[in-house]
C-alpha positions as CSV (number, residue, x, y, z in Angstrom):
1,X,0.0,0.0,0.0
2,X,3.0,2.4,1.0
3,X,4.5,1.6,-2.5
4,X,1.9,2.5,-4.4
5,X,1.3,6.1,-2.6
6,X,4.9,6.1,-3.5
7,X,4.8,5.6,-7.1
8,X,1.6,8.0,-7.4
9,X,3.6,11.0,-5.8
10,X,6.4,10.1,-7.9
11,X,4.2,10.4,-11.3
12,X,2.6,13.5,-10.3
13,X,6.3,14.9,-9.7
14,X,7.4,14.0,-12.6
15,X,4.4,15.4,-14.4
16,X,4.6,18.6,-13.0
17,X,8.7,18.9,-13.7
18,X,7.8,18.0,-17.4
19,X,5.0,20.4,-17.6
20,X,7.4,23.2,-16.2
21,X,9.8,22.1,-18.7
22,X,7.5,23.1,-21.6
23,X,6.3,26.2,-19.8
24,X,9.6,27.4,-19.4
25,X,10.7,26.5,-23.6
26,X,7.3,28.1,-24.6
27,X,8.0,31.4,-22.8
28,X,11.6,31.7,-24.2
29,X,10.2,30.8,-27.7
30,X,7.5,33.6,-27.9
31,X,9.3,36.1,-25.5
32,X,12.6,35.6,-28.1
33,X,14.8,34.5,-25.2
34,X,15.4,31.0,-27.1
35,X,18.4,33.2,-28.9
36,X,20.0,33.2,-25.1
37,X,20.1,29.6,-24.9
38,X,22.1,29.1,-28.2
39,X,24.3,31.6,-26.9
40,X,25.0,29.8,-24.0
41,X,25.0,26.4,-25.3
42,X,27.5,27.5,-28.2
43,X,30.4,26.6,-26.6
44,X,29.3,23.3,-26.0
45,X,28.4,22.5,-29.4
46,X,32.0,24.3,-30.7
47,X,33.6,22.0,-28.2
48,X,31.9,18.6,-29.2
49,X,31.7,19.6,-32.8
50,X,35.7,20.1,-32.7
51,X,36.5,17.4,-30.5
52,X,34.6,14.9,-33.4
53,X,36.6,16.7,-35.8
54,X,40.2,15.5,-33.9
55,X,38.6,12.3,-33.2
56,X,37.6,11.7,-36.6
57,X,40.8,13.2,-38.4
58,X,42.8,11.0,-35.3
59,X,41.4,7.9,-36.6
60,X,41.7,8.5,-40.4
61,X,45.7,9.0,-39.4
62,X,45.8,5.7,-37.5
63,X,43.7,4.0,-40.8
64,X,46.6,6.2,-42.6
65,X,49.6,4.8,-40.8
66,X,48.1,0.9,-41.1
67,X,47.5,1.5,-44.7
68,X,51.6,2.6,-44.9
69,X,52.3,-0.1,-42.8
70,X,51.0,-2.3,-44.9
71,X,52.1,-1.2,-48.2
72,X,56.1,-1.1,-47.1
73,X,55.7,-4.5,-45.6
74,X,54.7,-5.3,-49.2
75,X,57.1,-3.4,-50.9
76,X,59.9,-5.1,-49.0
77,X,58.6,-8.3,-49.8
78,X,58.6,-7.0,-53.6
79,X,62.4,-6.1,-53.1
80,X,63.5,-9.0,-51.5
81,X,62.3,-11.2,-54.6
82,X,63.4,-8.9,-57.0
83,X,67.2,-9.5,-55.2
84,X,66.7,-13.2,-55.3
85,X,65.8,-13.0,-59.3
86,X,68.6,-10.9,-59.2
87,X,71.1,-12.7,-57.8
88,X,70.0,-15.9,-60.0
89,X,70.0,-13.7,-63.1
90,X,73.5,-13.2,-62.6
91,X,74.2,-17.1,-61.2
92,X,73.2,-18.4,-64.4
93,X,75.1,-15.4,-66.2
94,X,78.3,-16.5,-64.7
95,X,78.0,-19.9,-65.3
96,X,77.3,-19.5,-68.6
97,X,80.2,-17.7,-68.9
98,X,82.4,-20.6,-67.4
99,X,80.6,-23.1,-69.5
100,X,81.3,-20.5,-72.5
101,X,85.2,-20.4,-71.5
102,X,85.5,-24.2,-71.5
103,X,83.8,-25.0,-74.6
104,X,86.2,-22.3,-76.2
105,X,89.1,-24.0,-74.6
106,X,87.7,-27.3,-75.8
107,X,88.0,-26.2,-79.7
108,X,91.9,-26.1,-79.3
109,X,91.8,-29.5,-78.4
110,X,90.2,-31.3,-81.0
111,X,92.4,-34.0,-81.2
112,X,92.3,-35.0,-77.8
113,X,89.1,-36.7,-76.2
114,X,87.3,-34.2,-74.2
115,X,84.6,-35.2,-72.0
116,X,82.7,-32.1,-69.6
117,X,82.0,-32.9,-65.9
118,X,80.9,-31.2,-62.6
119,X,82.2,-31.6,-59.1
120,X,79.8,-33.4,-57.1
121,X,82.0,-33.9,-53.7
122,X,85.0,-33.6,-51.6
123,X,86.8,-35.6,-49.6
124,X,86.5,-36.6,-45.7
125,X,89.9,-35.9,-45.3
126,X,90.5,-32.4,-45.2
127,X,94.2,-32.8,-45.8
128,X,93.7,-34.0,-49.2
129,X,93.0,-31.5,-51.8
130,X,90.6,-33.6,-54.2
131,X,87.5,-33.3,-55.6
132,X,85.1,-35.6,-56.8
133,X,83.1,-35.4,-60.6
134,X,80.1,-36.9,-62.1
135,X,81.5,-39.2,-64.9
136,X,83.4,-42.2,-65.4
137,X,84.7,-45.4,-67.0
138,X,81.1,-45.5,-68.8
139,X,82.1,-41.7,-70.0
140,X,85.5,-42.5,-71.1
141,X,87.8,-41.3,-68.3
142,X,90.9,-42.9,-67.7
143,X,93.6,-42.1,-64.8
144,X,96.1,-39.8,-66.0
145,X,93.5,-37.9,-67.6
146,X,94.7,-34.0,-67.4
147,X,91.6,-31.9,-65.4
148,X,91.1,-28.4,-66.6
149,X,88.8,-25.3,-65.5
150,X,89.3,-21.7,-66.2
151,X,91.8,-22.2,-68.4
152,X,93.7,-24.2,-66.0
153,X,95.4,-27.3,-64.9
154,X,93.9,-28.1,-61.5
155,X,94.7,-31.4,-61.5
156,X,95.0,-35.5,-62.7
157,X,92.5,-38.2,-62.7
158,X,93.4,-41.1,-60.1
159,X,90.9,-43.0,-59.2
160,X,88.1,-44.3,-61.8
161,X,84.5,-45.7,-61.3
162,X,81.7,-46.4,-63.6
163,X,80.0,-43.2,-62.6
164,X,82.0,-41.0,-61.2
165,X,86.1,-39.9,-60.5
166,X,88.7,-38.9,-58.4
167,X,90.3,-35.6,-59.2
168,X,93.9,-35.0,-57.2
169,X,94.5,-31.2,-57.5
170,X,97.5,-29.6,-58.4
171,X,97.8,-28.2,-54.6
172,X,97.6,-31.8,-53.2
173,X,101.4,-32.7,-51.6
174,X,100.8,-36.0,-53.9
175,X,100.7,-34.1,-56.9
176,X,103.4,-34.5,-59.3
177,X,103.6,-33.7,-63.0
178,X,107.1,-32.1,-65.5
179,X,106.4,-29.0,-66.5
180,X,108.3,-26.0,-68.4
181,X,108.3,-22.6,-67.7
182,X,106.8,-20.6,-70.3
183,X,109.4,-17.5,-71.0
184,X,112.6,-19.3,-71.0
185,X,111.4,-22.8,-72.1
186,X,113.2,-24.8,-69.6
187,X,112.1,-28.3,-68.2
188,X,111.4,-28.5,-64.7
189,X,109.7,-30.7,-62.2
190,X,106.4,-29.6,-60.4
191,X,105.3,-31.0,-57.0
192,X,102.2,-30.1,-55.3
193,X,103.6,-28.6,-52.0
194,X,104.5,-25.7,-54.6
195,X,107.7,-26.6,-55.3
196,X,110.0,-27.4,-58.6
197,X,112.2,-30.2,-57.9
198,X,116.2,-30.4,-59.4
199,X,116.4,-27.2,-60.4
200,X,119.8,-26.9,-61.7
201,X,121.7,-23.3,-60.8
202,X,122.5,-23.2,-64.3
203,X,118.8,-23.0,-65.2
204,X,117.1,-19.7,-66.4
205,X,114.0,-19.8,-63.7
206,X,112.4,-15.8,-62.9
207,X,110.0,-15.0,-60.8
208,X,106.9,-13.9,-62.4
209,X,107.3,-16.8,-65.0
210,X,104.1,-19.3,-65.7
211,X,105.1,-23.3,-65.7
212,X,103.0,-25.1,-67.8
213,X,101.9,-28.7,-69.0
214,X,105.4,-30.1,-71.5
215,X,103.0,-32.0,-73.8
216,X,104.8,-35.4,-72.9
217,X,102.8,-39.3,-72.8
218,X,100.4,-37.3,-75.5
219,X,98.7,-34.7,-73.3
220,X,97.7,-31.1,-74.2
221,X,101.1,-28.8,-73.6
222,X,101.1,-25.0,-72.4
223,X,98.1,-25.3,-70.0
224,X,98.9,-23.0,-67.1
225,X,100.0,-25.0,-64.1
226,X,101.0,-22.1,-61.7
227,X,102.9,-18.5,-61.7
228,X,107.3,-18.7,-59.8
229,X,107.2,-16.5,-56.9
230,X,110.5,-17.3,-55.7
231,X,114.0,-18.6,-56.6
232,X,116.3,-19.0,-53.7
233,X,120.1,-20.2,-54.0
234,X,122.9,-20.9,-51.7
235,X,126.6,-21.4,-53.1
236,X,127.4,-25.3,-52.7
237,X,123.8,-26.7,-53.0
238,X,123.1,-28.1,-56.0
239,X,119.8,-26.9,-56.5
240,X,117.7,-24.1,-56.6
241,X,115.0,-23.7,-54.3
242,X,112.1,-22.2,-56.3
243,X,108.4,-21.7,-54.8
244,X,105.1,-21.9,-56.9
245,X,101.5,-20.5,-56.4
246,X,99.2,-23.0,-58.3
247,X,96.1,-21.5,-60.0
248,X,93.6,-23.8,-58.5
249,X,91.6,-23.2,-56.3
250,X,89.6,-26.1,-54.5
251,X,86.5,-24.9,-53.2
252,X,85.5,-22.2,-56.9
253,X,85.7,-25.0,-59.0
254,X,82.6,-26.1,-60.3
255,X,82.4,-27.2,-64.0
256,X,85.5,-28.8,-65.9
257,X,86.9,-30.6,-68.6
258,X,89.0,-34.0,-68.6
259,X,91.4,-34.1,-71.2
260,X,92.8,-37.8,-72.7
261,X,95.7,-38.4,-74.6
262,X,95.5,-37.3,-77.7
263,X,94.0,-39.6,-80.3
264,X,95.4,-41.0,-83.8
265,X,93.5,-41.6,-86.9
């Protein structure tokens, strides 16, 4: 009962604040006082009207940013692919080049049997500087067979299977071939640990001078073996001591040719 006596006062003040509420707008309407009231609530619309305008303009720079954000993750994506097609463009351009070069150096060999391979491993040891290539007995290679890349002697076949080879390099402590130096024509003996055996002080060796393949047992001569950079000799010993850089290098060499002896007809 004391709830409902409640509610009824509460309707009836409520009623009455509404009605007051339209009495008081109808008065400032026909009196011309309304013109007060959008004086005074002008500053409040300025301030909500500006504050939607930072709030709007606040969010188009953080849809802005994203958007950047966005793109340059995209771009760099486009770069980065753009580098790897680059860096294969020029991949295949060098090896093409190499596989140019040896074909050239091929052409001066036509008597000789030729036969193009590609290094396919290395071995365990580290001490030993080999390499292993993808053809064989069933390709024609024989041991003995001279190795050339770049130009280069980088080494004899020693080992032979039906598939495959063994390379010894001309940097390998093993490695043993005659040789003659290419200004002053004299015969000399090359060893791998980049040396020239029985050297006689009588011989004309310079530094700066290229020793390269004789021609003997039928193999290609004047294939660069490795450049003299220095002669050494000591009154009373009967040779000279005379150090070699070879040209090889074990690790760049990729494509190469094996040379036989050369052939009769």
């Amino acid at each position: 009962m004391k709830k409902i006596v409640l509610e009824k006062k509460f309707k009836k003040i409520l009623s009455f604040f509404i009605l007051f509420i339209i009495f008081i707008g109808l008065i400032f309407y026909f009196t011309g006082y309304y013109k007060y009231i959008l004086d005074i609530l002008y500053p409040t619309q300025k301030v909500v009207y500006e504050t939607y305008k930072i709030t709007k303009s606040t969010f188009q720079v953080l849809v802005d940013i994203k958007s950047i954000i966005t793109e340059n993750q995209q771009l760099k994506k486009q770069v980065e692919e753009l580098k790897l097609i680059e860096d294969r463009y020029k991949t295949l351009k060098f090896e093409n080049f190499k596989l140019r070069s040896l074909l050239n150096f091929s052409k001066k060999y036509k008597n000789h049997k030729i036969i193009g391979a590609e290094v396919i491993g290395y071995p365990p040891d580290f001490f030993v500087k080999a390499v292993f290539v993808d053809v064989g007995k069933n390709q024609g290679v024989k041991i003995g067979d001279y190795v050339i890349s770049n130009g280069f002697l980088v080494g004899k076949v020693v080992e032979v299977g039906n598939f495959s080879s063994k390379i010894l390099l001309t940097n390998d402590s093993n490695f043993k071939i005659p040789a003659r130096t290419r200004k002053t024509r004299e015969l000399v003996f090359y060893n791998g640990k980049g040396l020239l055996d029985f050297v006689k002080p009588s011989q004309d060796i310079r530094v700066g001078d290229i020793i390269e393949t004789t021609g003997i047992e039928g193999y290609p001569k004047g294939i660069p073996i490795g450049k003299i950079v220095s002669v050494e000799y000591k009154e009373g010993v009967f040779f000279k001591k005379v150090k070699v850089k070879p040209f090889v290098n074990q690790f760049a060499i990729e494509y190469l040719l094996i040379i036989g002896r050369k052939t009769t007809h």
